[in-house]
C-alpha positions in Angstrom: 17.5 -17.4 -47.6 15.0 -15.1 -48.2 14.6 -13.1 -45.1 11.8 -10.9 -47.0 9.3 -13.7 -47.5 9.3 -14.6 -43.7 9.2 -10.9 -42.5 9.5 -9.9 -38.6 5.7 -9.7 -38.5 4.8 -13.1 -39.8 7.6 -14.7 -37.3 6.0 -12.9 -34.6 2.5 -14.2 -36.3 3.5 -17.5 -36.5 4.8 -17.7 -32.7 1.4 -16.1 -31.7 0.1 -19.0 -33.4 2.3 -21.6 -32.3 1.6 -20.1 -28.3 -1.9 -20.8 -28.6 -1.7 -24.7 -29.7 -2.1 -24.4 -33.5 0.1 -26.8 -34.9 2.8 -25.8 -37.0 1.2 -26.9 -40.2 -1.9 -24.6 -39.5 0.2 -21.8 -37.9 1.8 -21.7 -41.3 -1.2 -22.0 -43.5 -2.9 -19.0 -41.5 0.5 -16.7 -41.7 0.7 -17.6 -45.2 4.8 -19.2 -45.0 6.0 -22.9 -46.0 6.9 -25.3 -43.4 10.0 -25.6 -45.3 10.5 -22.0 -44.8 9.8 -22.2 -41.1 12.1 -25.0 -40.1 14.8 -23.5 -42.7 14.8 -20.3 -40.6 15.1 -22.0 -37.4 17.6 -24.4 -38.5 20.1 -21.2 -39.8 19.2 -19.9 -36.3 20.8 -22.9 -34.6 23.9 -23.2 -36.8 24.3 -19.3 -36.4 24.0 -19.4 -32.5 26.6 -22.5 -32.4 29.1 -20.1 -34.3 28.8 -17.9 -31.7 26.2 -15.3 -33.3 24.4 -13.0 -30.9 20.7 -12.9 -29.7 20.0 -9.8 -31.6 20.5 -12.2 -34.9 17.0 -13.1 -36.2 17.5 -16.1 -37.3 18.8 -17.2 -33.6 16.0 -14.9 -32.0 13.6 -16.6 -33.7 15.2 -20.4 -33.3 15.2 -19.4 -29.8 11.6 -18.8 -29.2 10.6 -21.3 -31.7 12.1 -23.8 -29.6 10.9 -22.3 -26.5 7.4 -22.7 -27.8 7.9 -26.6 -28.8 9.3 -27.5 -25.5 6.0 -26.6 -23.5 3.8 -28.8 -22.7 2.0 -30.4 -25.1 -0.9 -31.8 -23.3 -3.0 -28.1 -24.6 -6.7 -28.8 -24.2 -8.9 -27.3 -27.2 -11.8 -25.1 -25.5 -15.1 -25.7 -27.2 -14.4 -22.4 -29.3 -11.5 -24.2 -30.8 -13.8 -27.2 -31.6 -16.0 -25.4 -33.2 -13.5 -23.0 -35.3 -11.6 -26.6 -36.6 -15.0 -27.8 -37.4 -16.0 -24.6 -39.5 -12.8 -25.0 -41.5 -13.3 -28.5 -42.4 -16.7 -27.8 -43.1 -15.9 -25.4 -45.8 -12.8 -27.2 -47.0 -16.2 -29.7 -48.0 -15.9 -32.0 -45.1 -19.5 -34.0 -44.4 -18.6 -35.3 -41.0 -17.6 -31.4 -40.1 -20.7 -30.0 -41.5 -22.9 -32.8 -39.8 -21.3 -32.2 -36.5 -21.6 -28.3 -36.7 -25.6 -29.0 -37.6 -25.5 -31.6 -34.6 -24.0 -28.8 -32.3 -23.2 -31.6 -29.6 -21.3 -28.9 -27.3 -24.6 -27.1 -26.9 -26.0 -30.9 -25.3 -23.4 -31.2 -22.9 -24.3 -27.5 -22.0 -27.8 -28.5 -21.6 -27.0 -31.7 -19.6 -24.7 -29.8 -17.1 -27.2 -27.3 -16.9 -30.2 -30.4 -16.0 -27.3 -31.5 -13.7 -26.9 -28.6 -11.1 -30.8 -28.0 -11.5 -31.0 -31.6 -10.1 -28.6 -31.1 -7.7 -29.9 -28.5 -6.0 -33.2 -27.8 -4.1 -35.5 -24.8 -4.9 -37.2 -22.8 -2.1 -40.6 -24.1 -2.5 -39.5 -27.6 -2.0 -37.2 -26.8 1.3 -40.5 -25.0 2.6 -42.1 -28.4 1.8 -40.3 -30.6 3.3 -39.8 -28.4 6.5 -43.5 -28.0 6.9 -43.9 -31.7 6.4 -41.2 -32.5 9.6 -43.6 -29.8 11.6 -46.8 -31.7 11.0 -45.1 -35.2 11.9 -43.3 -33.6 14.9 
């Protein structure tokens, strides 16, 4: 295999990637390596740590934290910076529904709406001096 193509830098790239919830397929688009390449690396890793190959290997370094990665939990919520990075690429990959979302920019509504929500919720000073002077008067 080509250890040249998939070069310490991109592994440790890819795993970045892979850490912060990109998928593989996009972790491997942005570090510029086949899928094919990715799960042919960690695949040698495994058969080399089974014969009895030693961490410092880095096909079963990588393996190791390649699998360490996919075993955490999945359930990875997007923030609304994520949302709106996956909606830029789509956008100019010539997705409509991406580009009419971004022009909609819903995540600056629900900003506005929690915003109209703790406003609500909460009293102002004039209006607790209101209502204190109006319990004096029909005291």
């Amino acid at each position: 295999m080509a250890e040249g193509v998939f070069t310490p830098e991109k592994r440790a790239a890819l795993l970045a990637f892979l850490e912060t919830g990109r998928s593989v397929v996009e972790a491997c688009k942005d570090v510029g390596v086949s899928r094919a390449t990715v799960y042919r690396f960690v695949e040698r890793g495994r058969e080399e740590e089974a014969a009895g190959a030693g961490d410092e290997n880095a096909y079963v370094e990588f393996a190791s934290a390649f699998d360490a990665v996919a075993d955490r939990d999945t359930d990875v919520r997007l923030t609304d910076d994520d949302v709106i990075r996956l909606l830029e690429k789509s956008a100019i990959k010539g997705s409509v529904q991406a580009q009419v979302k971004l022009l909609e920019k819903p995540w600056l509504k629900k900003d506005k709406q929690e915003a109209q929500a703790s406003a609500s919720s909460t009293f102002s000073v004039v209006d607790f001096a209101a209502r204190r002077a109006a319990r004096r008067q029909g005291a």
